[in-house]
Wavefront OBJ file of the C-alpha trace (Angstrom):
o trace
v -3.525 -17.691 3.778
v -3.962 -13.987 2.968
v -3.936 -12.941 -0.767
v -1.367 -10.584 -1.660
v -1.078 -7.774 -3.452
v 1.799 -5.242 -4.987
v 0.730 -1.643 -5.433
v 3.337 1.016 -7.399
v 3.546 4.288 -6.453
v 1.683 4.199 -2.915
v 3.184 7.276 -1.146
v -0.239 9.432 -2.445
v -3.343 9.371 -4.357
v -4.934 6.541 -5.369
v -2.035 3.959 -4.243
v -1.624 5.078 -0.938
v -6.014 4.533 -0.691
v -5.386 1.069 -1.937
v -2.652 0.105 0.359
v -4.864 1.391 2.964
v -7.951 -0.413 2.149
v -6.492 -3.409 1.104
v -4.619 -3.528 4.519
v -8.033 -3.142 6.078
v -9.352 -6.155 4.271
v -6.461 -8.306 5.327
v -4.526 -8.228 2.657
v -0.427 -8.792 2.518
v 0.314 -5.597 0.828
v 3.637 -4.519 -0.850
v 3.859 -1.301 -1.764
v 6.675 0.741 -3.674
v 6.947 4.750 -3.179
v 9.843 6.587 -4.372
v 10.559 8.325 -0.917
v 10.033 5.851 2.074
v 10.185 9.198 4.279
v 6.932 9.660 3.179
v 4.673 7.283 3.985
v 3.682 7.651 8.337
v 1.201 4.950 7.571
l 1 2 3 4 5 6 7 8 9 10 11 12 13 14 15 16 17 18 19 20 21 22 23 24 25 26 27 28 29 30 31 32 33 34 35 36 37 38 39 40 41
């Protein structure tokens, strides 16, 4: 089983690279933004 991670404010900056890399290293990711618009991840 995947670890899992949450990650706060993800829709820039450094939250939005760690959702991104820790999706890449097979990671269950939940991420919170403010604006869900946003992300086009």
């Amino acid at each position: 089983m995947a670890p899992t991670v949450l990650i706060t404010g993800s829709s820039s900056g450094f939250g939005r690279g760690a959702v991104t890399r820790f999706l890449a290293e097979g990671w269950n990711v939940v991420a919170t933004l403010r604006d869900p618009a946003q992300w086009t991840g």
